[in-house]
C-alpha positions in Angstrom: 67.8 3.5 44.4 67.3 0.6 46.8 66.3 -2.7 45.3 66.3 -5.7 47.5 63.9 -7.8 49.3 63.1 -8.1 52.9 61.2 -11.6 54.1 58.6 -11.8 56.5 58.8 -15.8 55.9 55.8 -17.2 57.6 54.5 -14.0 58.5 53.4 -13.2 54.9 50.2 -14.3 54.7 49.2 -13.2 58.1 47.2 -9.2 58.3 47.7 -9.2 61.7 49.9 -10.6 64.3 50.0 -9.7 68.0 51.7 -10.8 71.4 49.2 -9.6 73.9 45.5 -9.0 72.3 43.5 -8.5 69.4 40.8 -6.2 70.1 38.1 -4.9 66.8 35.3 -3.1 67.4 32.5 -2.7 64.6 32.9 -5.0 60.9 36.8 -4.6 60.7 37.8 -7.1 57.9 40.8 -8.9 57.8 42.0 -10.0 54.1 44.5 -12.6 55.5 45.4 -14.5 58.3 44.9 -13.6 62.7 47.6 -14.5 64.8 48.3 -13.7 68.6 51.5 -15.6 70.6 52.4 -16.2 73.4 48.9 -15.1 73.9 45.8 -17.6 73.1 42.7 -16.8 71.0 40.8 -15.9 74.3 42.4 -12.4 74.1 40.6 -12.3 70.8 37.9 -9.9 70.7 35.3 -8.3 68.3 35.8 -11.6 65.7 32.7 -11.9 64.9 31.4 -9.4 63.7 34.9 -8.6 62.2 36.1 -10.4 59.4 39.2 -12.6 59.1 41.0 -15.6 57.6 42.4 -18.5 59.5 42.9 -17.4 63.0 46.4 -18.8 65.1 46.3 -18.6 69.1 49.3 -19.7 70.7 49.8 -22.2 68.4 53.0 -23.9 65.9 52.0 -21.3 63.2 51.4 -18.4 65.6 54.7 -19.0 66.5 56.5 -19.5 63.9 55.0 -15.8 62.2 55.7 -13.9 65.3 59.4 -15.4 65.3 60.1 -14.8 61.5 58.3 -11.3 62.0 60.9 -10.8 65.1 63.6 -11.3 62.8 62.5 -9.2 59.6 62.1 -6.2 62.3 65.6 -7.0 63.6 67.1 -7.2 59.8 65.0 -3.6 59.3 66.3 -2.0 62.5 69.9 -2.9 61.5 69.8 -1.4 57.7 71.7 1.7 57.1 69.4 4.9 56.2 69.9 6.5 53.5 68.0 9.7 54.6 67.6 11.4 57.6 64.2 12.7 58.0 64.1 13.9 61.7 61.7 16.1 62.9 60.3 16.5 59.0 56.3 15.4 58.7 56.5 12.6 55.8 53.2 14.2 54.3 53.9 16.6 50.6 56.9 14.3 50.3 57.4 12.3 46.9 60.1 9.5 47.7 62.2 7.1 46.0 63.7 3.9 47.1 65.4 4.3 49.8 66.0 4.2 54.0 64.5 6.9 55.7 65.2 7.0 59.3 63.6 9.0 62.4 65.6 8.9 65.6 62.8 9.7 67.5 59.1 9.9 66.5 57.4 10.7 63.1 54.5 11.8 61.6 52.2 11.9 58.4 50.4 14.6 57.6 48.7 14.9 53.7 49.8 12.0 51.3 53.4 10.8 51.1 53.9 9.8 47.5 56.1 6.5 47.1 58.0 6.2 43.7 58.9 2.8 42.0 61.1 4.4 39.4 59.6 0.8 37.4 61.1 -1.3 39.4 58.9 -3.4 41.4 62.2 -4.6 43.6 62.1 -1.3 45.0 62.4 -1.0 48.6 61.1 1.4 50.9 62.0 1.5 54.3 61.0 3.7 57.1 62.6 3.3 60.8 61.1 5.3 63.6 63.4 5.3 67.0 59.8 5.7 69.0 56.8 6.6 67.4 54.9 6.9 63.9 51.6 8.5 64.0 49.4 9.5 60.6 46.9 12.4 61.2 43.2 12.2 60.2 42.8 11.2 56.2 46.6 11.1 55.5 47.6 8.4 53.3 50.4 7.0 51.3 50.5 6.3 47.4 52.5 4.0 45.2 53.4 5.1 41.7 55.5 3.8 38.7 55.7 0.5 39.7 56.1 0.5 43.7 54.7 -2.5 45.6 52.9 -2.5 48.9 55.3 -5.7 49.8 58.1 -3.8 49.3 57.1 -1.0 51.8 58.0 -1.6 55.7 57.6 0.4 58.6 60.1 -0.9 61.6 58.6 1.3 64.6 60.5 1.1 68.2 57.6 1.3 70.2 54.1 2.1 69.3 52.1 3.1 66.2 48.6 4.8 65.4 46.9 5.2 62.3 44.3 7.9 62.3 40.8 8.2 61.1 40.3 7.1 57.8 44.1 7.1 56.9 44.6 5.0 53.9 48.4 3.4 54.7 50.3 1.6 52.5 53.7 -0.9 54.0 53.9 -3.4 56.8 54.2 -2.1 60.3 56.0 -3.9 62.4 56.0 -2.2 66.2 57.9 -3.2 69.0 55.1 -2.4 71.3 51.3 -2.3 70.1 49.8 -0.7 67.1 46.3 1.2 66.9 44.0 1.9 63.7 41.6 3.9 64.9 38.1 4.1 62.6 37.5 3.4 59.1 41.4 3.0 58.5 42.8 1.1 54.8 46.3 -0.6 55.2 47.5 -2.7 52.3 50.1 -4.2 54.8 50.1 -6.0 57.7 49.4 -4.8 61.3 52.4 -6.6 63.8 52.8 -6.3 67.6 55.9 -7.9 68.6 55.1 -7.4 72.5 51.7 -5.7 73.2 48.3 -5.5 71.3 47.0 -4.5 68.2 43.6 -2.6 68.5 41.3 -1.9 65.5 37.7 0.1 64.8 35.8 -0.6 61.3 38.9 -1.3 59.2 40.4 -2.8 56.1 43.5 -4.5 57.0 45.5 -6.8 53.8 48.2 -9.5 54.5 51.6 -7.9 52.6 51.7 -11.3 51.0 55.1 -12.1 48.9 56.3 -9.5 46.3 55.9 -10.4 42.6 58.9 -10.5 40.0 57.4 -8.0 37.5 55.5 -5.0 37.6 52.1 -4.6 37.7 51.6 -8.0 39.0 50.1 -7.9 42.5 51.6 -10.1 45.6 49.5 -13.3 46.9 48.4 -13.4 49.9 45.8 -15.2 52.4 42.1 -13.4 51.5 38.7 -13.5 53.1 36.4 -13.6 50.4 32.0 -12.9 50.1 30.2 -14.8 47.5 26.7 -14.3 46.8 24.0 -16.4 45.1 21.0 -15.6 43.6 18.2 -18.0 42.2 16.7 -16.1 39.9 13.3 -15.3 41.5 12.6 -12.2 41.1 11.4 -12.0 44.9 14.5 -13.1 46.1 17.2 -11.8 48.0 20.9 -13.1 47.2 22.4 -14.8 50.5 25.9 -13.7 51.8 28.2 -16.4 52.9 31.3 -15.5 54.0 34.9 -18.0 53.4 36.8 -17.7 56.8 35.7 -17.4 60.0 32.3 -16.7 61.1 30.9 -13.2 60.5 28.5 -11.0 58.7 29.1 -8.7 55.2 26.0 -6.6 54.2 25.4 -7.4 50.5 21.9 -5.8 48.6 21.3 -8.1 45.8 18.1 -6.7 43.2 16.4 -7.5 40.5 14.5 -6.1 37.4 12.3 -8.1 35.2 10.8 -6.5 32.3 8.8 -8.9 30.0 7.7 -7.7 26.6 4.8 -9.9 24.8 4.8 -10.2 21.0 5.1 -13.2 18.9 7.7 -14.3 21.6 8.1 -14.0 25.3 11.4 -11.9 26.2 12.7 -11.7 29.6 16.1 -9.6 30.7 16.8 -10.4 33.8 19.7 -7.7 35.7 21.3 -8.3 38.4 23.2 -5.8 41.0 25.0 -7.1 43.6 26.3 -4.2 45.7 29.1 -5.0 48.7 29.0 -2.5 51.2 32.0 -1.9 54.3 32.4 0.7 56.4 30.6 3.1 53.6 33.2 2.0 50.9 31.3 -0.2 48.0 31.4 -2.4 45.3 29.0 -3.4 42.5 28.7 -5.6 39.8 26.2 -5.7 37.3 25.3 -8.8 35.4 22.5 -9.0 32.7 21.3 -12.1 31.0 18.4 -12.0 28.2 16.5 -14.9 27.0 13.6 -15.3 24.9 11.2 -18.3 24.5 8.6 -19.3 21.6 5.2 -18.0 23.0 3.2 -18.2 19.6 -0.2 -19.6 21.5 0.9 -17.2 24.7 2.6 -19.3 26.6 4.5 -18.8 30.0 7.9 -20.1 30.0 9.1 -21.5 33.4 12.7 -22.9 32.9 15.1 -20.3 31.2 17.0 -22.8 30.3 15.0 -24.2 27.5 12.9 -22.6 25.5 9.5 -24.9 26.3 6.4 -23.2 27.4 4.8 -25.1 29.9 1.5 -23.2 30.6 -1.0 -21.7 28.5 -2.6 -18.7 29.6 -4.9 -15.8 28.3 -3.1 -12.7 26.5 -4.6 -10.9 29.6 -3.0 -12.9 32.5 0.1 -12.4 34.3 3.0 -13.6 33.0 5.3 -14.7 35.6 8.8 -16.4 35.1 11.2 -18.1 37.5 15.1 -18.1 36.3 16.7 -21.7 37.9 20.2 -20.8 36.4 22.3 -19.5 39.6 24.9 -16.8 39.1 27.6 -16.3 41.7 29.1 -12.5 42.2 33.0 -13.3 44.1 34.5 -10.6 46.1 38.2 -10.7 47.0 38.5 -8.1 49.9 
């Protein structure tokens, strides 16, 4: 078993880093920060509509995450494996700690199965003399413990990710990296020398490993927050925290009102976030019910006055003011 810790210092919080470009088509979403060097932000494209966190061009911090990610890849390079998996496809394997060393190219085929052995120092290290390519829905999975933090892939010259892989680790690539269309990587994406290219994906910052088990690493995150009033014609609003750019969010409403010796109104709301065909909801659901002895049509939830008298045969209608807030960490 291999239990150690390799830094990527300033390059932590960063999802992507690049030397040449930056290139997304479609709503790729970044959870973390952009950062190209020596390059500047004008080789920057497809942000907006894509997603992302602070973004460096050719700046101190750009820098400073491309050095430090330099250096980790150099410190990977120069471990000694453990296993020598040349010419084997890493897919239908179930792996422990360890180095596992190509001398030329590699390739993923299926799921690869990485196992903690409960301990979340384990380290998994993969280093490719060329190439590391993943075929069409391949993915990686951690069990008993393993952390994506603790996964790195030290590539010598390019790698792609196919269609919808879902990747676990790091990447760091000599040359340029590509993750072509609806790919997950719960690592970063860096291009020491050339670019890193990107269709409709979900790209996390590795962040810094946690202690214990179970806890997950921090890192830099985009995040959506909706708000809704209350009207029942309403629509909650997406803002997004970052850079500029666009989430779809559906935000609904039921009212059902039930007349008796009281006026009772439930109020549910579904807030669904929707990327690249993946979503997420969250239901809230609030009841209150006001005093409505002469038949009364409360106005404010938040008191229990009734405001307007009306016939038992008019329309009751009711406006919530209290504002609820759905957060999304993607």
């Amino acid at each position: 078993m291999v239990d150690a810790q390799v830094s990527l210092g300033t390059a932590a919080p960063f999802a992507v880093l690049a030397a040449s470009a930056i290139t997304s088509t479609g709503q790729t979403v970044l959870s973390g920060e952009m950062g190209i060097y020596p390059d500047t932000t004008s080789s920057i494209t497809g942000f907006p509509p894509g997603l992302s966190g602070t973004v460096h061009g050719a700046d101190s911090v750009a820098q400073g995450a491309h050095n430090d990610a330099m250096t980790a890849y150099t410190e990977l390079a120069a471990l000694t494996p453990t296993t020598a998996l040349t010419g084997q496809d890493l897919g239908g394997m179930t792996l422990t700690a360890g180095v596992y060393s190509f001398a030329s190219s590699g390739q993923l085929t299926g799921i690869l199965t990485l196992d903690g052995k409960n301990s979340p120092s384990s380290l998994f290290v993969f280093q490719f003399g060329s190439t590391i390519t993943t075929a069409t829905a391949a993915s990686v999975v951690l069990i008993n413990g393993a952390q994506a933090c603790n996964v790195f892939w030290q590539v010598g010259s390019s790698a792609t990710l196919g269609t919808s892989t879902q990747f676990v680790g790091t990447i760091i690539a000599e040359a340029s990296i590509t993750a072509n269309s609806g790919v997950s990587c719960q690592g970063g994406l860096f291009a020491l020398t050339a670019a890193v290219t990107m269709i409709n994906d979900k790209i996390t910052a590795p962040g810094t490993c946690s202690s214990g088990a179970g806890d997950p690493p921090s890192s830099s995150s985009s995040s959506v927050v909706s708000t809704s009033t209350g009207d029942p014609t309403s629509t909650g609003a997406p803002t997004t925290a970052g850079s500029p750019g666009t989430v779809t969010i559906t935000s609904t409403k039921t009212i059902t009102d039930v007349i008796t010796d009281t006026l009772t109104d439930t109020i549910t709301d579904t807030v669904t976030k929707t990327i690249n065909g993946l979503g997420a909801t969250k239901t809230v659901t609030r009841t209150t019910t006001c005093t409505s002895t002469d038949w009364k049509t409360a106005t404010d939830f938040k008191t229990t006055t009734a405001t307007t008298t009306v016939s038992k045969t008019s329309t009751i209608s009711a406006k919530c003011t209290n504002s609820k807030v759905a957060r999304y960490v993607m």
